[in-house]
C-alpha positions as CSV (number, residue, x, y, z in Angstrom):
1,X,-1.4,1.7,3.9
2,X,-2.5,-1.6,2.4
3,X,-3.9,0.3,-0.5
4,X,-0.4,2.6,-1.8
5,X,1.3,-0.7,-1.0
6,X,-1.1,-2.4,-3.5
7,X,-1.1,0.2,-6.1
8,X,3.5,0.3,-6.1
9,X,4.3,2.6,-3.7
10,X,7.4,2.5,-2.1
11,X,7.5,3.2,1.5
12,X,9.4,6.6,1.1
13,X,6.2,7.4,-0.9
14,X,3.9,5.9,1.4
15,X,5.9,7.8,4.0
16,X,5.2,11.1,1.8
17,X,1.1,10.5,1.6
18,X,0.5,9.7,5.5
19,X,2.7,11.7,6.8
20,X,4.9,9.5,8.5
21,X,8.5,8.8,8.3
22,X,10.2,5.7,6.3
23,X,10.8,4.3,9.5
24,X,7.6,3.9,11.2
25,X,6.4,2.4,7.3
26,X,9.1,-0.4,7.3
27,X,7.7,-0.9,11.1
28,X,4.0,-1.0,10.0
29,X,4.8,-2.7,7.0
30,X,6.6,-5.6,8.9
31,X,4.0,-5.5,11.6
32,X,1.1,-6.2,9.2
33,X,3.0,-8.6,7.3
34,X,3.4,-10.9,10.3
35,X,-0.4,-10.4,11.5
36,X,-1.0,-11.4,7.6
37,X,1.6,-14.5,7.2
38,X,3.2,-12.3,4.5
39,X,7.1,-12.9,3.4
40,X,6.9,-10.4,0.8
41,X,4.6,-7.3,-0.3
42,X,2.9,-9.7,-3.3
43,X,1.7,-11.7,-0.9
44,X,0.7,-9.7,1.7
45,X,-1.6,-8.2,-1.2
46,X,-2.9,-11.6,-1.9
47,X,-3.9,-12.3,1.8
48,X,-5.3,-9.2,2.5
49,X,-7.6,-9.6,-0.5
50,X,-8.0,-12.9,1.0
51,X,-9.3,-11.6,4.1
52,X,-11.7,-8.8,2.6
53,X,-9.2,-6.2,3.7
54,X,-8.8,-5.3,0.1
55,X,-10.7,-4.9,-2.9
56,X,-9.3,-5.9,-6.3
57,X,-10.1,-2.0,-7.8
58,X,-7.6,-1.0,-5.0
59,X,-4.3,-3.4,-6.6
60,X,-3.9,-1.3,-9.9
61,X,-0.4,-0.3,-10.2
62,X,-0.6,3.7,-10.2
63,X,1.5,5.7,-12.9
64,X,3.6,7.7,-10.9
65,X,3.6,10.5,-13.5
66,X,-0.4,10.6,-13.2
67,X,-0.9,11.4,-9.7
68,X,-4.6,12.5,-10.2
69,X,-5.4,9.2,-11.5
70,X,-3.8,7.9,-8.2
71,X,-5.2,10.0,-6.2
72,X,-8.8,9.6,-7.8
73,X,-8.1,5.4,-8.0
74,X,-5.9,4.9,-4.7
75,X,-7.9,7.4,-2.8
76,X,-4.4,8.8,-1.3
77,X,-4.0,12.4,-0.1
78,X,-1.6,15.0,-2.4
């Protein structure tokens, strides 16, 4: 999750690539962010890079219209 978040998903779209519903992703989301010390989704990013749960290749911003490159860069199902 913390890689679609990183590449600027939105949760309905995060929703749509794990197969979950935008509830349980605002749940997660919020969940993580409080493990994390996060207020917002930029920093969340930033600690979880800080903390080796994310790799700098991973925070690329994907073009929505490209979703092979995404998929390919995000590693995210389709």
């Amino acid at each position: 999750m913390l890689r679609l978040v990183a590449a600027g998903h939105t949760n309905p779209e995060i929703g749509a690539e794990l197969n979950l519903s935008v509830n349980t992703v605002k749940t997660y989301l919020r969940t993580v962010m409080q493990k994390l010390a996060a207020r917002n989704r930029a920093q969340l990013i930033a600690n979880a890079r800080g903390q080796g749960l994310l790799w700098l290749r991973f925070t690329t911003p994907c073009a929505r219209k490209r979703r092979e490159w995404c998929r390919s860069t995000c590693g995210t199902r389709g």
